[in-house]
N, C-alpha and C positions, 0 to 999 in steps of 0.2 A: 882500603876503606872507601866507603861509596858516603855521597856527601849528597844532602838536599838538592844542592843546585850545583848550575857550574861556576856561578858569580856570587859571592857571599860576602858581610860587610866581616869587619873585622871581631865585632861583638857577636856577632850570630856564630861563629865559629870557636869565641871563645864558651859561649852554651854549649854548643855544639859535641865540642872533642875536652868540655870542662878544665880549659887553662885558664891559664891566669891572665891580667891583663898585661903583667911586666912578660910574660913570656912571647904571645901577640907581638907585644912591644919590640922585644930582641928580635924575631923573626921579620918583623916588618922591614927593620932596620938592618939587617943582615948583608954585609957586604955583596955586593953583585947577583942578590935577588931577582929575578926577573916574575915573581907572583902576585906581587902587592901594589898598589899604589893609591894615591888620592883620587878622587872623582874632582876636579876641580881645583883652584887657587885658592878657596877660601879654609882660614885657619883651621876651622872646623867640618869642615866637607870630609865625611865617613871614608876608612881605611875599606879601597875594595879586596879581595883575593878572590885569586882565578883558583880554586880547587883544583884540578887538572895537573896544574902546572905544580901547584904547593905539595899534592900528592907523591909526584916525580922527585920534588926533591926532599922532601920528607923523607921517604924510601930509598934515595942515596946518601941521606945524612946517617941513616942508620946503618946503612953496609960499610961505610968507613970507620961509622965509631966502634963496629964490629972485625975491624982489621982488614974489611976486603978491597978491592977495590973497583973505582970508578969504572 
């Protein structure tokens, strides 16, 4: 999948690939993610994702859940 940018906030992506926000949600929070994170300390400072990187593992989340593997 080829994505606007290589940095995207978390809402842009949920237009984007039209999910939802609890799904966003679970991925953000995805044990040992290394795609997402805050831009800063403050409560509300926008979820960023590295496309790139979310890409890679998007494409391995699905080879597993298809029996293959890593």
């Amino acid at each position: 999948m080829v994505y606007p940018s290589k940095i995207m906030r978390a809402s842009e992506l949920e237009r984007y690939m039209g999910l939802s926000r609890g799904v966003i949600t679970r991925l953000v929070h995805f044990p040992g993610q290394k795609f997402a994170w805050k831009n800063g300390k403050a409560r509300n400072s926008p979820v960023l994702v590295d496309t790139e990187s979310f890409e890679k593992w998007r494409l391995q989340q699905i080879k597993i859940s298809q029996g293959g593997t890593v």
